[in-house]
Structure formats: C-alpha cells, structure tokens
C-alpha positions in Angstrom: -32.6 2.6 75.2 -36.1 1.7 76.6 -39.2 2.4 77.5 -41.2 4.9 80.0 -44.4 4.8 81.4 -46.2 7.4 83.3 -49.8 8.9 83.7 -51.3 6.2 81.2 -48.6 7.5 78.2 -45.9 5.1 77.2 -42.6 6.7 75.4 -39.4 5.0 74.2 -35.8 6.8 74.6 -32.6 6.6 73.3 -29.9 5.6 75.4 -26.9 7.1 73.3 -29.1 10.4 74.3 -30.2 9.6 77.9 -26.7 11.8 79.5 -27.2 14.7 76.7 -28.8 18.0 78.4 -32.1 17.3 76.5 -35.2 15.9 76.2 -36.0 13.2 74.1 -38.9 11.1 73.2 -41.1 8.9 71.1 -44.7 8.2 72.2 -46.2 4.9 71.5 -50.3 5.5 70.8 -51.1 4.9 74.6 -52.7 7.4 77.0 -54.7 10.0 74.9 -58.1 10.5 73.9 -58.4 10.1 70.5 -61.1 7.3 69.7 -61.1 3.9 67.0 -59.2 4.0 64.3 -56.8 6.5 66.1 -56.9 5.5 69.7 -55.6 6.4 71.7 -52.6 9.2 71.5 -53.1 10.3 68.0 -51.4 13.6 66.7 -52.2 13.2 63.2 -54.4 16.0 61.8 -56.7 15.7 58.6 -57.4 11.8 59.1 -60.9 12.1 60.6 -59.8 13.1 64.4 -60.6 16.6 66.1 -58.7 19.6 66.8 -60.0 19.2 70.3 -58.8 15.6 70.9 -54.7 16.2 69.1 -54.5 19.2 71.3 -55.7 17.2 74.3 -53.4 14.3 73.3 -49.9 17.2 72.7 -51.2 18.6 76.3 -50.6 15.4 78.1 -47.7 14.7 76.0 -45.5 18.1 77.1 -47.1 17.4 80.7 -45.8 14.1 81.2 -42.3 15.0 80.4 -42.6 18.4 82.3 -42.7 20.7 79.1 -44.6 23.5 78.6 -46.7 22.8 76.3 -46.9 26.9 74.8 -42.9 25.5 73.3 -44.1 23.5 70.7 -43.8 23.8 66.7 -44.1 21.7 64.7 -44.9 21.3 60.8 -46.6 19.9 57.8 -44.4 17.2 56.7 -44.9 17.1 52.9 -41.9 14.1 51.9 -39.9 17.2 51.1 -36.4 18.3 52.0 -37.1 21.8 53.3 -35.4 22.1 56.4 -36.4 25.3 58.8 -35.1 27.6 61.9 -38.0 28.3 63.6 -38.0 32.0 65.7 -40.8 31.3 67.5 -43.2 28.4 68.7 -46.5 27.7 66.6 -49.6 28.2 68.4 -52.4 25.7 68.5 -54.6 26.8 65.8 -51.4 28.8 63.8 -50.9 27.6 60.1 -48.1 25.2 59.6 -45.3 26.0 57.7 -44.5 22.8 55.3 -41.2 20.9 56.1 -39.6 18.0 56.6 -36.6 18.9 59.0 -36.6 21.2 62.0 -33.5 22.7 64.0 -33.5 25.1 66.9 -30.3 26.6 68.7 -33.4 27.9 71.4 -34.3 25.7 74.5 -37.3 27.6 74.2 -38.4 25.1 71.3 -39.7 21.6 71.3 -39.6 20.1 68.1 -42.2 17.7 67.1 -43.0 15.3 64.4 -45.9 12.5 63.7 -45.2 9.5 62.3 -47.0 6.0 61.3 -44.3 4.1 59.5 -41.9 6.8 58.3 -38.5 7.5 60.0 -38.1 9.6 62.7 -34.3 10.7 63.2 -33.5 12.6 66.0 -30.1 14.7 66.2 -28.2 16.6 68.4 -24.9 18.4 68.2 -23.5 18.9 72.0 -20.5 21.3 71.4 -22.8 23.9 70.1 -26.3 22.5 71.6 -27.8 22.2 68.8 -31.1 19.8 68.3 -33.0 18.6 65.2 -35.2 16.4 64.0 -36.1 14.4 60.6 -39.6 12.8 59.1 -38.1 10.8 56.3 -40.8 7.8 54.8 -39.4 6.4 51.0 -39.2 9.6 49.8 -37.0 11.8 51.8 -34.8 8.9 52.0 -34.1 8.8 48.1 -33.9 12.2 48.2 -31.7 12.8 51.5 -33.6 14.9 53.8 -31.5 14.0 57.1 -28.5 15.0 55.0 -30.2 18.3 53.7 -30.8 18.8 57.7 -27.0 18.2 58.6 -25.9 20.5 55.9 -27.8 23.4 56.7 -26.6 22.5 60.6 -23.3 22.9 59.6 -23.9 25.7 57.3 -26.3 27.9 60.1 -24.2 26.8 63.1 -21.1 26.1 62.5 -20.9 22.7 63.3 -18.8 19.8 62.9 -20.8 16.6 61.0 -18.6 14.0 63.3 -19.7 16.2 66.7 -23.3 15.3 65.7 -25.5 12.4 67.3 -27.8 10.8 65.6 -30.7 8.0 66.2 -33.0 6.3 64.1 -36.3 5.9 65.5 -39.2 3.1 65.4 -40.7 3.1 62.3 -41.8 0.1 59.5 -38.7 -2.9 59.3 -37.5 -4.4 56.8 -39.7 -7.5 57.2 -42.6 -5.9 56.7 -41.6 -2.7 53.5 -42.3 -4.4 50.6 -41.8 -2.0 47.4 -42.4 -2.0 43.7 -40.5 -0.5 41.1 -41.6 2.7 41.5 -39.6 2.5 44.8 -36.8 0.7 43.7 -35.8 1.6 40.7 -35.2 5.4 42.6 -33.3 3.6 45.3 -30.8 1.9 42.9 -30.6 5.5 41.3 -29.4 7.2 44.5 -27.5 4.8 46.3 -25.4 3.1 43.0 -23.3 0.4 44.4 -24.9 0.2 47.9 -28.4 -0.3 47.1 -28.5 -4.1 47.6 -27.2 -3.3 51.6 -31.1 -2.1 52.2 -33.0 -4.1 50.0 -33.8 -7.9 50.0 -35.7 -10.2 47.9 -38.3 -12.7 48.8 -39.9 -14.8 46.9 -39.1 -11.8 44.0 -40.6 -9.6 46.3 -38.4 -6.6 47.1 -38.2 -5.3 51.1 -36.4 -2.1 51.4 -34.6 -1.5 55.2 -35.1 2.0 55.7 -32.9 2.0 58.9 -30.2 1.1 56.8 -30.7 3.6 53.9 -31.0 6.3 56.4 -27.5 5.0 58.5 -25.9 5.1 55.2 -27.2 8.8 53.8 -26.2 9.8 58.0 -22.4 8.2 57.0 -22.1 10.0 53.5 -22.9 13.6 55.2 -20.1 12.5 57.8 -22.7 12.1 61.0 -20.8 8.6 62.6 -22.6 8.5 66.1 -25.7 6.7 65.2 -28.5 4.5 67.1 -30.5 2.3 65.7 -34.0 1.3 68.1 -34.9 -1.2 65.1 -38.6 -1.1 66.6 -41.2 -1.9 63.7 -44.0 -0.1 63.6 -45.9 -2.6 61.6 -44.9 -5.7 63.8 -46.0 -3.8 66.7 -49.3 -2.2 66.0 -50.4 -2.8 69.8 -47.7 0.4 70.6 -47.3 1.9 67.4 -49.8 3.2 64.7 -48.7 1.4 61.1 -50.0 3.1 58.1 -48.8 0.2 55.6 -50.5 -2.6 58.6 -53.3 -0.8 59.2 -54.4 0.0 55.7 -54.7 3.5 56.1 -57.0 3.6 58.9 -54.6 4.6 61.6 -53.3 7.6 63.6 -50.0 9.4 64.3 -47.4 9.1 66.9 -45.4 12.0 68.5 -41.4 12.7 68.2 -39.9 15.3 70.0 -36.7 17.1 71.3 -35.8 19.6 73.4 -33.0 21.8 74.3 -32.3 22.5 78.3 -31.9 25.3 79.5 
C-alpha cells in the first residue's frame, strides 16, 4: 500500500488491490479548489462549499487517474444499510439516491464515496469482476452495512463470500474514537462476546476501533481477504479531513473504484 502524487492531488492505494484489473483510490484533501475550512479537495456537499468548486475538485479527481469523469455515481450516504445497483451514472446536478453501499458489474461505473472519519471499505470479487464500496461511521457498523453489501453481492451475482477482497480504508483510529453509552451500549448489543476486541478503556474513557469491528462483521459474512491501511484520519488532519478533530468544520475526502474494461 502507499501513496501517489500527481498534478498537485495526493491518493493512497491498496496494495492487496494494486494487480486486480481495477482502479482504486482514496484522495487525501490536496490538490483542489475548495477554500478554508474545506481546503483543498473537498467533495462534501451541504457544508458551506459550492457546486462549482466539488465538481471542479471530482474533475481533477477522474482526470488524474485517467477516468472519465461522465462515469461517476455516487450517493447520499444516510448511516443506513441500503445497498444499490446502479444502471446508469449520476450526472452532476442529478438528485442522489440515498445509500450507504454501491455495487456495479459495469466498468462503465466509478463508484464514489466521501468521507471525514467514517470507514471507507472497498471490495472486489475477481472471479465474477464485481466492485463495491461501503461508507460505514458508528452506525453502519452496529448495524452491518458491509455485510448487508456482501449479501446482496452474493445474492445479485452469484458470488462466493471467500472469492471476495476486501480493504479497510483511512478513517478515525482507535486512539482518537472516544464513545459514550449511547455508542457502546449498541456495540456490546451487536457483537455479544467480541465487543471488548474493538473497544478499550482509558482512564474510564471508552475508545472504540472501528477497523476492528468492521474486520470482524467482514469475517462473520465469510469475506477472509482483508487489508487494513490503519491511517487515522484524526492523527493526520494535514492529509485527511477529521470531522471528530476538526469540530465540525471540515470537508470530505473521495473513495472510489472502478471496473476495467
């Protein structure tokens, strides 16, 4: 795994993905246009940046990694589970459709996602080229959302859960989540016997590891293959936008995948 620079815009891959026939990337804030609080790649929309400047910043995004930029769809991510098939890509100004998973069969689809301290999982199935990707903060963690996203892969394509890849993007660590009850009294709900694996205490103070609670809904939907960037968004606001270290006043950072072909 490691990082790429061109044209001003700086993106971090994953290596387990590097010799898979797609493309793969997630931008660090560098190299748009997007002024303070949001500087400088934002794609984060109703936070007090323009239309003009997150269409500017998705441009150089699909041109640095040779995309066209008329593939993109993304969605509004609304800590849900709804995973979709999109038919088609959105257009700039098109509505979004509200989701919190996206899979595509279609290399004529790039799938993107913003972030600022939730989890961005990326997967791939290579027998049946099949890409996804996941937006899962607190929230779509208790409630599963990358393993809503592998069962409708296997239910829509026909895969096999132990085919598909999986990696766990940059996103806030476990030095720097600190919950309260109304965080961890659902995590002990859901995960039972494994909750104290992605939790620890500090000072009384719980941190939850939202890598680890993530690896461990992957294992229970039978996904094996997984990476793990442990890049914290929060120790690292200088590359990525923190929503919990910067109080709020932050942007969005990009995810995508593509299909080739």
């Amino acid at each position: 795994m490691g990082f790429i620079e061109i044209d001003g815009l700086k993106y971090f891959q994953f290596e387990s993905l590097l010799k898979q026939p797609i493309v793969q990337a997630v931008f660090t804030r560098h190299g748009g246009v997007s002024p303070e609080p949001h500087n400088s790649l934002n794609l984060g929309g109703n936070i007090g940046d323009t239309d003009e400047n997150i269409i500017e910043n998705k441009r150089r995004i699909f041109a640095s990694l040779s995309i066209p930029f008329e593939s993109q769809f993304d969605v509004w991510q609304v800590h849900g589970t709804n995973v979709i098939i999109p038919e088609a890509p959105r257009k700039p100004l098109q509505p979004y459709d509200q989701a919190d998973a996206i899979l595509t069969d279609s290399p004529n689809l790039t799938l993107v996602m913003r972030f600022a301290d939730c989890v961005p999982i990326i997967l791939y199935e290579p027998q049946k080229h099949i890409a996804g990707i996941v937006h899962a903060g607190w929230q779509g963690t208790v409630n599963d959302t990358v393993g809503a996203a592998v069962k409708k892969m296997v239910a829509n394509y026909g895969v096999k859960e132990n085919n598909i890849l999986a990696a766990i993007g940059p996103s806030i660590g476990p030095d720097h989540y600190s919950v309260r009850d109304d965080v961890l009294e659902p995590i002990k709900k859901r995960f039972g016997n494994t909750w104290q694996e992605m939790i620890q205490f500090k000072e009384e103070v719980a941190f939850l590891n939202l890598w680890k609670a993530n690896e461990i809904n992957l294992h229970q939907s039978g996904v094996k293959k997984i990476e793990i960037s442990a890049i914290c968004t929060a120790c690292h606001t200088s590359d990525w936008y923190s929503h919990r270290a910067e109080h709020g006043k932050t942007g969005r950072f990009g995810a995508l995948i593509k299909l080739a072909g």
